[in-house]
mmJSON file of the N, C-alpha and C atoms, coordinates in Angstrom:
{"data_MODEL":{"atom_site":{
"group_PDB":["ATOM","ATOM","ATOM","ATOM","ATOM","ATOM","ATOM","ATOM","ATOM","ATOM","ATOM","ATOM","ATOM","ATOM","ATOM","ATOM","ATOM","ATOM","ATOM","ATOM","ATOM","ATOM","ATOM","ATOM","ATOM","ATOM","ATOM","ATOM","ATOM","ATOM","ATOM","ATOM","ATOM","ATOM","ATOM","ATOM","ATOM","ATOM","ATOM","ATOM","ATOM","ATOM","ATOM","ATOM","ATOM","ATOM","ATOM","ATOM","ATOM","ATOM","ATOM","ATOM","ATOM","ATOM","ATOM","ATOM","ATOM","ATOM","ATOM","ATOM","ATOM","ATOM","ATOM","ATOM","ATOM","ATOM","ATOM","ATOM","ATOM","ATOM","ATOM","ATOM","ATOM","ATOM","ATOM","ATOM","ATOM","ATOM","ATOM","ATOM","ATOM","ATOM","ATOM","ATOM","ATOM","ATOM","ATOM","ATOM","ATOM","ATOM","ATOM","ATOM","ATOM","ATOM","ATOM","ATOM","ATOM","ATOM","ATOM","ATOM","ATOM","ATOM","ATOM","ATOM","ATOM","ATOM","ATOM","ATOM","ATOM","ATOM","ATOM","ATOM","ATOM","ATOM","ATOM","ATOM","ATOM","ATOM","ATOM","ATOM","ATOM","ATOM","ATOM","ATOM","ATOM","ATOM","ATOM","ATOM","ATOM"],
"id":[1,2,3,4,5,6,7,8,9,10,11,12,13,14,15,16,17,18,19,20,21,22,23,24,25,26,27,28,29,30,31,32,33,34,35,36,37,38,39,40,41,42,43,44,45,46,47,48,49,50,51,52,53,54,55,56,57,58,59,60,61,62,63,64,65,66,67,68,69,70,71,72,73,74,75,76,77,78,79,80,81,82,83,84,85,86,87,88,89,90,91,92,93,94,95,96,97,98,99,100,101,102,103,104,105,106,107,108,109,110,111,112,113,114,115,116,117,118,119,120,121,122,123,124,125,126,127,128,129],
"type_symbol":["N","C","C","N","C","C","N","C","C","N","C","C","N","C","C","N","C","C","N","C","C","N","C","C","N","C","C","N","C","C","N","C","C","N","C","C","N","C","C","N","C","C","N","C","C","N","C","C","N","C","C","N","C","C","N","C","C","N","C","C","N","C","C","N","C","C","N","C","C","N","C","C","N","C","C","N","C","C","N","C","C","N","C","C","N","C","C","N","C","C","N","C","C","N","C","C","N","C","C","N","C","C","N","C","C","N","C","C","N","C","C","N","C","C","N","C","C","N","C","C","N","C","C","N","C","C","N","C","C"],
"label_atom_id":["N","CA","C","N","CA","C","N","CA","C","N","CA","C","N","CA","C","N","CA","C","N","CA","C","N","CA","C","N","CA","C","N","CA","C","N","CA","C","N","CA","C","N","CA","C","N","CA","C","N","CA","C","N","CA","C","N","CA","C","N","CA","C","N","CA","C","N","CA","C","N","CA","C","N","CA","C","N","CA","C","N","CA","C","N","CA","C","N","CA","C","N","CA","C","N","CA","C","N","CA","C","N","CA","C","N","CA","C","N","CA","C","N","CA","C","N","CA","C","N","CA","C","N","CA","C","N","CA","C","N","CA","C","N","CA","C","N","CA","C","N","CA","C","N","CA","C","N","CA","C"],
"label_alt_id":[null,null,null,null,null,null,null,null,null,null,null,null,null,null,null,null,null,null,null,null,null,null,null,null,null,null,null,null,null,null,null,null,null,null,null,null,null,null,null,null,null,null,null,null,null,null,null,null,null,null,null,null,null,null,null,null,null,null,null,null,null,null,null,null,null,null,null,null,null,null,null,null,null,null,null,null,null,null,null,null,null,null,null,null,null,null,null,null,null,null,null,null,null,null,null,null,null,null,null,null,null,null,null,null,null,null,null,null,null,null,null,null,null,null,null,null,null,null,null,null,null,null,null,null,null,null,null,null,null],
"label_comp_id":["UNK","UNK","UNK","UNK","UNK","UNK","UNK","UNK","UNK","UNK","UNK","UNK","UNK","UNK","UNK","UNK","UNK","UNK","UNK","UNK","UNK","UNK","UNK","UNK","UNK","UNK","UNK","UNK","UNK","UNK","UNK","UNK","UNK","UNK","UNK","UNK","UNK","UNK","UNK","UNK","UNK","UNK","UNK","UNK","UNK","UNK","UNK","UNK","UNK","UNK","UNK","UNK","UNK","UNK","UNK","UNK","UNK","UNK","UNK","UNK","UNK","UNK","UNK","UNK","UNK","UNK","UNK","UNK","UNK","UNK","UNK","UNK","UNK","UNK","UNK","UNK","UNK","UNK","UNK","UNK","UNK","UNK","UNK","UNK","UNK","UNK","UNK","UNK","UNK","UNK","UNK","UNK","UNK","UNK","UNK","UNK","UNK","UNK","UNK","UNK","UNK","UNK","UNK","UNK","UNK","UNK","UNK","UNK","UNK","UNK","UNK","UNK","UNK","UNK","UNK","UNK","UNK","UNK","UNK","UNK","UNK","UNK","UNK","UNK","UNK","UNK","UNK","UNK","UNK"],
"label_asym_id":["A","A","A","A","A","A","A","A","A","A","A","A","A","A","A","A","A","A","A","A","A","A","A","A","A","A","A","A","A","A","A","A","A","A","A","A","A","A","A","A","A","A","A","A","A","A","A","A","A","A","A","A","A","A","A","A","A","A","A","A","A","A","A","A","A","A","A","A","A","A","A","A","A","A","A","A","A","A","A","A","A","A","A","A","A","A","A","A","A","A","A","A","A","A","A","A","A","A","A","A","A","A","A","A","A","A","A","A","A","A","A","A","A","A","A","A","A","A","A","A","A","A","A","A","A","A","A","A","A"],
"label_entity_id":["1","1","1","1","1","1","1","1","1","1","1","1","1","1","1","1","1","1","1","1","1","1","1","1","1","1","1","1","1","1","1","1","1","1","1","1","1","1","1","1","1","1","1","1","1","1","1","1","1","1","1","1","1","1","1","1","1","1","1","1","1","1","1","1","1","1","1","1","1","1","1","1","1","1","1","1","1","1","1","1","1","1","1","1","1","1","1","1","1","1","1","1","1","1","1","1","1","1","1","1","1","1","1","1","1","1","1","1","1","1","1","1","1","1","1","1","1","1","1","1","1","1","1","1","1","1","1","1","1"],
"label_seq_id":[1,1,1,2,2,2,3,3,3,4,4,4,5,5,5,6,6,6,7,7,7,8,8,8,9,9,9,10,10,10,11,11,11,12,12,12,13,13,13,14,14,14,15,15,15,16,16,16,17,17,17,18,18,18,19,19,19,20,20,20,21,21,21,22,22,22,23,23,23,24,24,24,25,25,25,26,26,26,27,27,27,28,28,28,29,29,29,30,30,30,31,31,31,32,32,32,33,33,33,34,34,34,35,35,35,36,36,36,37,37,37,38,38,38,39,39,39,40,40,40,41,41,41,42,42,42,43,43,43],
"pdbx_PDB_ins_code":[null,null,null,null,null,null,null,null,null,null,null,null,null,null,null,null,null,null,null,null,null,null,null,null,null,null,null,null,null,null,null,null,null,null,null,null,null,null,null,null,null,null,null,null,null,null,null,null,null,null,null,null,null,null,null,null,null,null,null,null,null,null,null,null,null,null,null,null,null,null,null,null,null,null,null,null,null,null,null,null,null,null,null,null,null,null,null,null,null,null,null,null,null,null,null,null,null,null,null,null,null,null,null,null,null,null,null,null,null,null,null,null,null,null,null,null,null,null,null,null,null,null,null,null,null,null,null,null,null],
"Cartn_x":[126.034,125.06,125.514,125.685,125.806,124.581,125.493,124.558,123.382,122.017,120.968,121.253,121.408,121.49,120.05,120.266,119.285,119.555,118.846,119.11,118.952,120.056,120.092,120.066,119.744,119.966,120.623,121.359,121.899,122.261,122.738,123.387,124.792,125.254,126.615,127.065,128.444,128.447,128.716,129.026,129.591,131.486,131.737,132.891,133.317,132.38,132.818,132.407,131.683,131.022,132.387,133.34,134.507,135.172,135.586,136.378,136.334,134.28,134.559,134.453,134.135,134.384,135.496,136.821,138.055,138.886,138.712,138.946,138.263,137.044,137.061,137.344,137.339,138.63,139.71,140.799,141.401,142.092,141.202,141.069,140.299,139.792,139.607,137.741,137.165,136.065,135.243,133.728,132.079,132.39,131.86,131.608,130.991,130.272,129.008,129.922,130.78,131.556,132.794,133.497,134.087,133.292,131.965,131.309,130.821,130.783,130.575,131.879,132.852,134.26,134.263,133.821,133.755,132.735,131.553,131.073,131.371,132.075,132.458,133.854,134.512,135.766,135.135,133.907,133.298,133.336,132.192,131.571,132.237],
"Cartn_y":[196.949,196.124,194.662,194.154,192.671,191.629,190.599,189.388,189.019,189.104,188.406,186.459,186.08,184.82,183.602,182.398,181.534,180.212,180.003,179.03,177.731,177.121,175.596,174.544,173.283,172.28,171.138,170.369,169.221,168.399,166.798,165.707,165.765,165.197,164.512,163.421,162.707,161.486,161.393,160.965,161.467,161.732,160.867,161.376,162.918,162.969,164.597,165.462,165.137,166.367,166.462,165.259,165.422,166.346,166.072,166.827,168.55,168.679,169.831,170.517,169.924,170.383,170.488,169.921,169.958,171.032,171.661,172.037,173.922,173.812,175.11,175.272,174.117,174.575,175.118,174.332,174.886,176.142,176.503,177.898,179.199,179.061,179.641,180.318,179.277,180.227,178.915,179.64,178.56,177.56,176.91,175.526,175.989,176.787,177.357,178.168,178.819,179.256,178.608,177.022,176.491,175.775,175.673,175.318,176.128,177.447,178.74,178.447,178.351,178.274,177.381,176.259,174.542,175.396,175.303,175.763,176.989,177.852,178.914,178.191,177.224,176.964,175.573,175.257,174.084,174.667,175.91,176.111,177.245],
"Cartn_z":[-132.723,-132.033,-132.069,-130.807,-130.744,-131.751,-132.051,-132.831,-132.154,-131.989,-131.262,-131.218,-130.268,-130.187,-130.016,-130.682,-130.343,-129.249,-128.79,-128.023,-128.324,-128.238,-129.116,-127.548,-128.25,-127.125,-127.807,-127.603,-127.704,-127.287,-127.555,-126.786,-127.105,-125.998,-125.992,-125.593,-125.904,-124.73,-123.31,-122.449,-121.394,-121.537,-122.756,-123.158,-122.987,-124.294,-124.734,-124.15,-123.323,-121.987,-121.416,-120.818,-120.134,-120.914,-122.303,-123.204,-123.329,-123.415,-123.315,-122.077,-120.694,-119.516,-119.596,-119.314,-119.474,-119.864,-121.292,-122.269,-122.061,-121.68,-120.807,-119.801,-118.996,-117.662,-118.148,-118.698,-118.978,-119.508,-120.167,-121.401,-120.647,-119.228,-119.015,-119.185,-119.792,-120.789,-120.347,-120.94,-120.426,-121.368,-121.177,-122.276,-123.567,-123.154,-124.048,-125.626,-125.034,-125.667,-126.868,-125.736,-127.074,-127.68,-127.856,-128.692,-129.231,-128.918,-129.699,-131.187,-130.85,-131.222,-131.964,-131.495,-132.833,-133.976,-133.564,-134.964,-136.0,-135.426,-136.246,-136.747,-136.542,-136.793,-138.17,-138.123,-138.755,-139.914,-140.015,-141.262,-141.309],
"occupancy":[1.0,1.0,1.0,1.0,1.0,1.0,1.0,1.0,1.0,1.0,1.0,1.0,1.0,1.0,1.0,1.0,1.0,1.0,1.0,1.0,1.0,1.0,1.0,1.0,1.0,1.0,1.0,1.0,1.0,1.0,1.0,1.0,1.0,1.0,1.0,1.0,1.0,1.0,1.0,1.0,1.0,1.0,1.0,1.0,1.0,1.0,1.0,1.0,1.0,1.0,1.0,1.0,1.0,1.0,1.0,1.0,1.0,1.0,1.0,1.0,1.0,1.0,1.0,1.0,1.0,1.0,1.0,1.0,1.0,1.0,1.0,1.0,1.0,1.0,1.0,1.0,1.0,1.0,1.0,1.0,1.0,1.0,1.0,1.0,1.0,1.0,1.0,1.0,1.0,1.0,1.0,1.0,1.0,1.0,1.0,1.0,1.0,1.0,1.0,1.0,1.0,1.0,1.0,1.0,1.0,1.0,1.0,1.0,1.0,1.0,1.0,1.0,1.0,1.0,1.0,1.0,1.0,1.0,1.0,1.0,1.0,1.0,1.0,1.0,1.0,1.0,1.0,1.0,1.0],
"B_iso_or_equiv":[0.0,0.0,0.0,0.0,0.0,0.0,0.0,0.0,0.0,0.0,0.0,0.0,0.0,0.0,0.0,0.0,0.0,0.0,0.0,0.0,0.0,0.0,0.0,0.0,0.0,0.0,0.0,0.0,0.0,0.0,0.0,0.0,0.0,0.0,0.0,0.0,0.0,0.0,0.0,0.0,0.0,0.0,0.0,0.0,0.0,0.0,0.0,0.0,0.0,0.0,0.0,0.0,0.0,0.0,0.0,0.0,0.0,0.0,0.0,0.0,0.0,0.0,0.0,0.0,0.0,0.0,0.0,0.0,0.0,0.0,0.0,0.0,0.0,0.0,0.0,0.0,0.0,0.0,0.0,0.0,0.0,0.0,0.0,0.0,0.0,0.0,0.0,0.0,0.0,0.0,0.0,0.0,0.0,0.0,0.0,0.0,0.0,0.0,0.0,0.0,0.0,0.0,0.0,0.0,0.0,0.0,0.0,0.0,0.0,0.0,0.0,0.0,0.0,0.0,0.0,0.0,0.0,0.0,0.0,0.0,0.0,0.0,0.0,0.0,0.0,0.0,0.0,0.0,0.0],
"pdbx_formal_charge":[null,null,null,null,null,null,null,null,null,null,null,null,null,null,null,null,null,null,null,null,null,null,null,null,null,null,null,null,null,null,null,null,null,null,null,null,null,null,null,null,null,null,null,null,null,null,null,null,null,null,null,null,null,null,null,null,null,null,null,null,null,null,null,null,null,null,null,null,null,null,null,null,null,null,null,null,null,null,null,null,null,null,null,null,null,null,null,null,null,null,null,null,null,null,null,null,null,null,null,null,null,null,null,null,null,null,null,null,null,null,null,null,null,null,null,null,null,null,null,null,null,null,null,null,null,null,null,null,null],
"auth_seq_id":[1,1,1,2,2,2,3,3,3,4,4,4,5,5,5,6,6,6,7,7,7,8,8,8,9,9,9,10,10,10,11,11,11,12,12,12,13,13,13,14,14,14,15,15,15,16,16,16,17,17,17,18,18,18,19,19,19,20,20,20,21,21,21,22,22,22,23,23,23,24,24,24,25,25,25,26,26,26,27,27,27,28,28,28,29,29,29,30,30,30,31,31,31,32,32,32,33,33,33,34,34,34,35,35,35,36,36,36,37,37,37,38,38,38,39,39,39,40,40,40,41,41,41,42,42,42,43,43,43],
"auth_comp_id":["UNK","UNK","UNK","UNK","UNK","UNK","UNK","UNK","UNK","UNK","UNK","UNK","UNK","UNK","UNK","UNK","UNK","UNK","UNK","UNK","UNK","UNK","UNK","UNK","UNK","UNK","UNK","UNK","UNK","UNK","UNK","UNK","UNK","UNK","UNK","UNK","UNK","UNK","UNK","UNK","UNK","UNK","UNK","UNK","UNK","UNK","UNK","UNK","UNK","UNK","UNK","UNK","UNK","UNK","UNK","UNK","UNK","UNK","UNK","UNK","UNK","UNK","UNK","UNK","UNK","UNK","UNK","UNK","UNK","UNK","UNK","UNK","UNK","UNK","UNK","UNK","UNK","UNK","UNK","UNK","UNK","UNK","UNK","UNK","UNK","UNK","UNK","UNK","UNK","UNK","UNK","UNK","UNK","UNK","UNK","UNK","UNK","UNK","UNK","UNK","UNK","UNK","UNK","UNK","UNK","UNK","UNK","UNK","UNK","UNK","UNK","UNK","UNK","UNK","UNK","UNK","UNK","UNK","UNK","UNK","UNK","UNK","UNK","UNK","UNK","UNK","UNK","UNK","UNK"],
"auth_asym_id":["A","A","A","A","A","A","A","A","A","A","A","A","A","A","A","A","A","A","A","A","A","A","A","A","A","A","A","A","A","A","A","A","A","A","A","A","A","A","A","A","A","A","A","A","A","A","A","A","A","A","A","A","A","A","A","A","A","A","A","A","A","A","A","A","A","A","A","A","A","A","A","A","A","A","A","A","A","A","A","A","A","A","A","A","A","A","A","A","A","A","A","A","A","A","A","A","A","A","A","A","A","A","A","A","A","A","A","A","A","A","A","A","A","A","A","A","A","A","A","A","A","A","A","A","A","A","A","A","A"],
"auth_atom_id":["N","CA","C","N","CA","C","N","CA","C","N","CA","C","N","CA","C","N","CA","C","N","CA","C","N","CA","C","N","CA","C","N","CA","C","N","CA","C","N","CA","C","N","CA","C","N","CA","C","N","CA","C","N","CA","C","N","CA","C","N","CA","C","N","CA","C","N","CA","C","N","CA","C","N","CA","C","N","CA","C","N","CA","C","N","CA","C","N","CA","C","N","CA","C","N","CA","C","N","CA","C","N","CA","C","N","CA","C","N","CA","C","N","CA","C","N","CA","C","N","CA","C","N","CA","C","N","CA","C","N","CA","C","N","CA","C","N","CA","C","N","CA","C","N","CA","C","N","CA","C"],
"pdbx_PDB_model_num":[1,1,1,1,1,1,1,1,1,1,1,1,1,1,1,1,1,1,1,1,1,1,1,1,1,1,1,1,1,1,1,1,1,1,1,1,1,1,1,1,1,1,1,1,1,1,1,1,1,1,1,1,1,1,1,1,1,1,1,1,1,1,1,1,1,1,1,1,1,1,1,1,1,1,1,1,1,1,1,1,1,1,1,1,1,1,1,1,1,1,1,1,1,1,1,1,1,1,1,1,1,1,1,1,1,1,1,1,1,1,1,1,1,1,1,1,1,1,1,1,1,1,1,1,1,1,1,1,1]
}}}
């Protein structure tokens, strides 16, 4: 059985919105996801 997920909200700058727009362009994948990726890579 998949993890049940919660739904978070947050800010950014317009920086790092570029960064992580960018960054899932690139990679192929949602935004939603390398920030899925930062926090499992955090803690």
């Amino acid at each position: 059985m998949e993890n049940p997920m919660k739904r978070k909200q947050f800010h950014v700058t317009k920086e790092d919105e570029k960064v992580l727009k960018d960054l899932a362009q690139s990679k192929g994948l949602s935004e939603t996801e390398i920030v899925r990726e930062a926090v499992r890579e955090y803690v």
